[in-house]
OpenMM code with the backbone's topology and positions (N, CA, C; nanometers):
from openmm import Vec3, app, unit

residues = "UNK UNK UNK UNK UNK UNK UNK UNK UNK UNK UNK UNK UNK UNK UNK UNK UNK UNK UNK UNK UNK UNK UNK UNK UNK UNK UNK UNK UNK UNK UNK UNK UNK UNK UNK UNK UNK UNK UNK UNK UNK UNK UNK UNK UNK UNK UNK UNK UNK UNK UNK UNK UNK UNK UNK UNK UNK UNK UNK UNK UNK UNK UNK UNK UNK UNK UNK UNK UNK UNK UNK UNK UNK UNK UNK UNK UNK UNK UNK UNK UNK UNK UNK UNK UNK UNK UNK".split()
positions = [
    Vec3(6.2238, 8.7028, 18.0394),
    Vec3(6.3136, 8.7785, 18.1241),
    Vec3(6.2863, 8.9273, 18.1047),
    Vec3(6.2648, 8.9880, 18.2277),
    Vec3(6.2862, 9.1579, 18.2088),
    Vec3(6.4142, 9.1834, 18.2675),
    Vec3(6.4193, 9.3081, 18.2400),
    Vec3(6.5320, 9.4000, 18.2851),
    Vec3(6.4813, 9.5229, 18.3315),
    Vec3(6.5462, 9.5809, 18.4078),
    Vec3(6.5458, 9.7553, 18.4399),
    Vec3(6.6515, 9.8021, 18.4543),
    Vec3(6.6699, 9.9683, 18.4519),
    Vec3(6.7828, 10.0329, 18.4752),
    Vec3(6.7998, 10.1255, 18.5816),
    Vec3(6.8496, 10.1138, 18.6657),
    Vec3(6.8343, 10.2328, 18.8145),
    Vec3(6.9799, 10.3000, 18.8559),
    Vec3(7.0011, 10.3565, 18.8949),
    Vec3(7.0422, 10.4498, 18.9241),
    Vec3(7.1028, 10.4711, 19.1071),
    Vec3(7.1720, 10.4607, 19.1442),
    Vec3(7.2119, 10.4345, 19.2823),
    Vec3(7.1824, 10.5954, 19.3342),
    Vec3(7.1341, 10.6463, 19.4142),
    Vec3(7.1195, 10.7333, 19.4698),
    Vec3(7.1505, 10.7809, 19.6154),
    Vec3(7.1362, 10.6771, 19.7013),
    Vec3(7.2165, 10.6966, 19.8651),
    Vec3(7.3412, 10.7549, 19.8739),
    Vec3(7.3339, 10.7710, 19.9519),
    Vec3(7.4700, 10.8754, 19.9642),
    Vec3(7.6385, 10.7790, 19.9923),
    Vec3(7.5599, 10.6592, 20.0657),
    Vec3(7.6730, 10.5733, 20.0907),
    Vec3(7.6898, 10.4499, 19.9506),
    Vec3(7.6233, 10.4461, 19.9037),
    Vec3(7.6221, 10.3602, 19.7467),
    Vec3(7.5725, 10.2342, 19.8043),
    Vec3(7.5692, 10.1254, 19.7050),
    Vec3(7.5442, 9.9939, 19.7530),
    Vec3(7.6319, 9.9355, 19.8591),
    Vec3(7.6800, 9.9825, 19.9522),
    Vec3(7.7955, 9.9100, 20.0502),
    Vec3(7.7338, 9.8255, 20.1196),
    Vec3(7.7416, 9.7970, 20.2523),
    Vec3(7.7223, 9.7015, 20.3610),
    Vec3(7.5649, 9.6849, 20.4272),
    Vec3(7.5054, 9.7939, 20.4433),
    Vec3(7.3667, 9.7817, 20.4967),
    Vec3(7.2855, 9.8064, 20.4067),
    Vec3(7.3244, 9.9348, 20.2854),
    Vec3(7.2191, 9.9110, 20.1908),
    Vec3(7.2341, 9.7463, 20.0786),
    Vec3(7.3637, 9.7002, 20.0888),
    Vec3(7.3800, 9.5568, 20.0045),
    Vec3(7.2806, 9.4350, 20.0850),
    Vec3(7.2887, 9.4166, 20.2048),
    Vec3(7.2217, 9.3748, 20.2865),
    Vec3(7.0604, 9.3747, 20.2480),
    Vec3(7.0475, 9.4721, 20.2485),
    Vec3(6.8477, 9.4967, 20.2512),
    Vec3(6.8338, 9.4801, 20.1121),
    Vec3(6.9282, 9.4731, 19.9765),
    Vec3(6.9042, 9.4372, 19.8700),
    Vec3(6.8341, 9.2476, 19.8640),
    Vec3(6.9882, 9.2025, 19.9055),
    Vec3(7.0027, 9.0567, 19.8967),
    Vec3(6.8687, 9.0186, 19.9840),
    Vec3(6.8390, 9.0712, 20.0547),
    Vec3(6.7637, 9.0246, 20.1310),
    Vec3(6.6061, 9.0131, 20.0751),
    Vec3(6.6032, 9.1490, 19.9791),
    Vec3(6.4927, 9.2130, 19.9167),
    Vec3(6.4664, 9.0712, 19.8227),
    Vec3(6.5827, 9.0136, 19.7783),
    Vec3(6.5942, 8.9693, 19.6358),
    Vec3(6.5741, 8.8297, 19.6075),
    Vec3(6.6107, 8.8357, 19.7783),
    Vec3(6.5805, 8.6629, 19.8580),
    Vec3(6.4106, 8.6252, 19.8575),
    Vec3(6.3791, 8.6989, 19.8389),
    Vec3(6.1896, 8.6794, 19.8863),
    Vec3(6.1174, 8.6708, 19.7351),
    Vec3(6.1906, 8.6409, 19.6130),
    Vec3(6.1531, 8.6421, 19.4922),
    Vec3(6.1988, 8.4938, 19.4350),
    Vec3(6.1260, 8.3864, 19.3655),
    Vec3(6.1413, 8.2870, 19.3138),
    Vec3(6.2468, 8.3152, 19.2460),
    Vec3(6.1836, 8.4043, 19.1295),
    Vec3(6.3061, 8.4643, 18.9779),
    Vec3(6.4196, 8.4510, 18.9838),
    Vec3(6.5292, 8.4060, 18.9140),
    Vec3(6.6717, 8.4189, 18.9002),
    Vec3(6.6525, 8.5949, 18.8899),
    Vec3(6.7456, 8.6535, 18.9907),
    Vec3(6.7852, 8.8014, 18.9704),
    Vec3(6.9358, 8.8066, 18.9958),
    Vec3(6.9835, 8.9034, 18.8644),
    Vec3(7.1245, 8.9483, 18.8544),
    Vec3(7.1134, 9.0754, 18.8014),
    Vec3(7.2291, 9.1317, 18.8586),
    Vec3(7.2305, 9.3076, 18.8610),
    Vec3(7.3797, 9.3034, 18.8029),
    Vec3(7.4268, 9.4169, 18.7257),
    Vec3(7.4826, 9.3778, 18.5988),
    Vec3(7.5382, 9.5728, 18.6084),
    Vec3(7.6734, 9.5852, 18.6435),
    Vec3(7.7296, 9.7426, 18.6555),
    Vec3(7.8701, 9.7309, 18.5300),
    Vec3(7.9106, 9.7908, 18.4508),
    Vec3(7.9700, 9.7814, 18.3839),
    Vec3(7.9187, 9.6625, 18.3376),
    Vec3(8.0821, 9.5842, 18.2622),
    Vec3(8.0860, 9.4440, 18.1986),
    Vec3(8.0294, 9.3395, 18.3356),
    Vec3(8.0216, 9.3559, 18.4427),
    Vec3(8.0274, 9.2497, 18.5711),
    Vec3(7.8882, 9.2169, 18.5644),
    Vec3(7.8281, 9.1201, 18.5970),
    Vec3(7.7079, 9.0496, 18.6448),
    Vec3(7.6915, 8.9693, 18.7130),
    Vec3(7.6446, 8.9733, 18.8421),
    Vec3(7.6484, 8.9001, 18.9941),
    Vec3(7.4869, 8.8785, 18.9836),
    Vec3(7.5029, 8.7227, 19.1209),
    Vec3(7.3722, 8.7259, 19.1785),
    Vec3(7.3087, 8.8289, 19.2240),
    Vec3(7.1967, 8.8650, 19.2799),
    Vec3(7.1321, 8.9594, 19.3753),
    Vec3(7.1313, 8.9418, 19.4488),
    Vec3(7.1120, 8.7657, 19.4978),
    Vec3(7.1012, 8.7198, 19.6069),
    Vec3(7.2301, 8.6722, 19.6598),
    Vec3(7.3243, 8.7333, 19.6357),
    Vec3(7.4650, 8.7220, 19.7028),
    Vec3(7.5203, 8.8203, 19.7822),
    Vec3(7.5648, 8.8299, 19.9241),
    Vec3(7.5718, 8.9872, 19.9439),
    Vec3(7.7506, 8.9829, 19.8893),
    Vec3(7.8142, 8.8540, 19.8766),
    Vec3(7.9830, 8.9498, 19.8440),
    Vec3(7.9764, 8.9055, 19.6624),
    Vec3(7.8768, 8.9086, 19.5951),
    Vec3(7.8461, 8.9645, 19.4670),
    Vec3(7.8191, 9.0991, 19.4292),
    Vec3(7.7064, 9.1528, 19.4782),
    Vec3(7.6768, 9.2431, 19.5182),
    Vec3(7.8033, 9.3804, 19.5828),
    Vec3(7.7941, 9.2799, 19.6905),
    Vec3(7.9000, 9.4314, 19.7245),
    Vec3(8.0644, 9.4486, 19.6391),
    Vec3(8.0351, 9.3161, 19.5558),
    Vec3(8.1824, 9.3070, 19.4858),
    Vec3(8.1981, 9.4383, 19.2990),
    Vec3(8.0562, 9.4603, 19.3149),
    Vec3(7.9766, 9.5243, 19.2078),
    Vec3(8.0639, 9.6640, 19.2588),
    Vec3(8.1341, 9.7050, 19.3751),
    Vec3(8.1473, 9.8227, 19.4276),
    Vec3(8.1031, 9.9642, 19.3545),
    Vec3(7.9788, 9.9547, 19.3837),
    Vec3(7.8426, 10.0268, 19.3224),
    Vec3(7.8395, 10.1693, 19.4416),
    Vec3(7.8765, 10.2892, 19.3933),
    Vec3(7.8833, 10.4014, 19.5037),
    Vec3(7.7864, 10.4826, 19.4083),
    Vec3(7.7390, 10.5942, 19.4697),
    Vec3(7.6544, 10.6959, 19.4487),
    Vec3(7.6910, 10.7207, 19.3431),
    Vec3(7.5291, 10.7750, 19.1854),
    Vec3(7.5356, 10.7447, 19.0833),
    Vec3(7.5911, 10.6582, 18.9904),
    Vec3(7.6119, 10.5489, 19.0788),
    Vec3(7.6526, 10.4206, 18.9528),
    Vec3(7.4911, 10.3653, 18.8963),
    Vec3(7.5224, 10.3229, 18.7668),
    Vec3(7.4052, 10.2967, 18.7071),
    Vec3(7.4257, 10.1354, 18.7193),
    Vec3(7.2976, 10.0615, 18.7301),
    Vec3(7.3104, 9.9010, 18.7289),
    Vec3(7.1950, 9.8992, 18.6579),
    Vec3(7.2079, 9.7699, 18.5656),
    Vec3(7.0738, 9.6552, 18.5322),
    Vec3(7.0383, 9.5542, 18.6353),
    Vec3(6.9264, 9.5626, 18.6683),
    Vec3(6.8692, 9.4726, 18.6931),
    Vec3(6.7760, 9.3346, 18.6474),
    Vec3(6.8396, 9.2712, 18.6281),
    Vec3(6.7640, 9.1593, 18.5496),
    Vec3(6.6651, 9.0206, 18.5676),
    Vec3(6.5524, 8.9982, 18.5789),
    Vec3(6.4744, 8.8539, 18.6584),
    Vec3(6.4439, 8.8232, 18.5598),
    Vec3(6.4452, 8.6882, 18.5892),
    Vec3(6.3940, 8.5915, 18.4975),
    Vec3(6.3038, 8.5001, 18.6027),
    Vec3(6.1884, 8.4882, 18.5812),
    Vec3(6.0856, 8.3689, 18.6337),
    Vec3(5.9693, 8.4058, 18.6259),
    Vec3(5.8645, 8.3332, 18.7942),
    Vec3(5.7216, 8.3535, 18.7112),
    Vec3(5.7370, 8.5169, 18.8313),
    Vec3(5.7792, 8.5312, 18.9054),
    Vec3(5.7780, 8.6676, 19.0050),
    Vec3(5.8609, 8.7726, 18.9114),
    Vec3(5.9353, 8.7482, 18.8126),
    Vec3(6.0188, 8.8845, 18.7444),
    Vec3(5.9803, 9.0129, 18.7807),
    Vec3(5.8519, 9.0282, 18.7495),
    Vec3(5.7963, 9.1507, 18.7565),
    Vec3(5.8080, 9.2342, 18.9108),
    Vec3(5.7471, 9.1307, 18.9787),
    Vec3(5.7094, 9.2086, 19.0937),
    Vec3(5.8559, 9.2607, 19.1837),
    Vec3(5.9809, 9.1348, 19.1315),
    Vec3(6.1066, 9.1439, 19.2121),
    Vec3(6.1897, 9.2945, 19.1625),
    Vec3(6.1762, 9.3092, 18.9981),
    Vec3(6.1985, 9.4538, 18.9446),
    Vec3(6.1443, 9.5545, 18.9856),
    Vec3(5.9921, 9.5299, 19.0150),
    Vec3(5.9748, 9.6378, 19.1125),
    Vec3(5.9550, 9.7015, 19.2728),
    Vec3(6.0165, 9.5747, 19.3463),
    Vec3(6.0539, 9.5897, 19.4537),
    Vec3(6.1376, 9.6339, 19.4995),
    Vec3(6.2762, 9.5581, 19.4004),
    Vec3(6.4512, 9.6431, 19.4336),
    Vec3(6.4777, 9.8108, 19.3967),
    Vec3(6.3537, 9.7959, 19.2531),
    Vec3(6.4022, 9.9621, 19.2200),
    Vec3(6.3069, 10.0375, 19.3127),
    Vec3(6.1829, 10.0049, 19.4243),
    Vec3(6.1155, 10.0842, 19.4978),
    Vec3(6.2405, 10.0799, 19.6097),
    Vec3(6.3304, 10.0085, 19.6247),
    Vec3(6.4056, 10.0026, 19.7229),
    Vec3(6.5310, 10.1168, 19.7095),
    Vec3(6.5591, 10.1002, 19.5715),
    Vec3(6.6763, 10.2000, 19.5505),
    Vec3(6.5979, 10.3284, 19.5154),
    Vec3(6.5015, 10.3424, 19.5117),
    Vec3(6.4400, 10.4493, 19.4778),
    Vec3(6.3975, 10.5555, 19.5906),
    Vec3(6.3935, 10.4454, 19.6879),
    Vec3(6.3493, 10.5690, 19.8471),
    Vec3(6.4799, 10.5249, 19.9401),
    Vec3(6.5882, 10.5146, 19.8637),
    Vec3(6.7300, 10.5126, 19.9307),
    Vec3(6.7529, 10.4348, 20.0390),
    Vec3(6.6996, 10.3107, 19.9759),
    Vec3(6.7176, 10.1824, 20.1067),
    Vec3(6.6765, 10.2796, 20.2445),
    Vec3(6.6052, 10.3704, 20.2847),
    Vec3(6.5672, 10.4392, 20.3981),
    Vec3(6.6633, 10.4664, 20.4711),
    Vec3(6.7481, 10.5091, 20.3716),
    Vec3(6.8481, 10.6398, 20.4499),
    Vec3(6.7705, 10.7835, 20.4418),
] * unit.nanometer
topology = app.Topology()
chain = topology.addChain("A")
for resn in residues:
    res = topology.addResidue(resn, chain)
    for name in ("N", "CA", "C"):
        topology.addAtom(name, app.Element.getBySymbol(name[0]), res)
């Protein structure tokens, strides 16, 4: 299992369209992935997990995969939160 740590940066936080293009992101990966804000830890691939995370601008999350894709799914979501779900 890896982990990463990112950083929410959009201006609107993880809400409705950027939660969307996550789950969706997270859907295309074998790996068990869970993202983990405070004490809480949800699927990835859930969008009312996810948006239940109520994750707004500079909240910090873990991201966590476990399988044989781990790698590539960690670095897909954080290229995702990283160029602000293309806001």
């Amino acid at each position: 299992m890896q982990e990463i740590k990112v950083k929410v940066i959009n201006e609107s936080g993880l809400h409705a369209r950027p939660a969307s293009l996550f789950v969706k992101e997270a859907g295309k990966f074998e790996a068990e992935i869970t993202v983990v804000k405070d004490d809480k830890e949800v699927n990835a691939k859930s969008i009312m997990g996810i948006m239940s995370l109520g994750a707004g601008k500079g909240s910090e999350l873990t991201i966590k995969a476990d399988g044989d894709d781990e790698k590539e799914a960690l670095n897909a979501l954080k290229e995702l939160i990283d160029k602000k779900f293309g806001e």
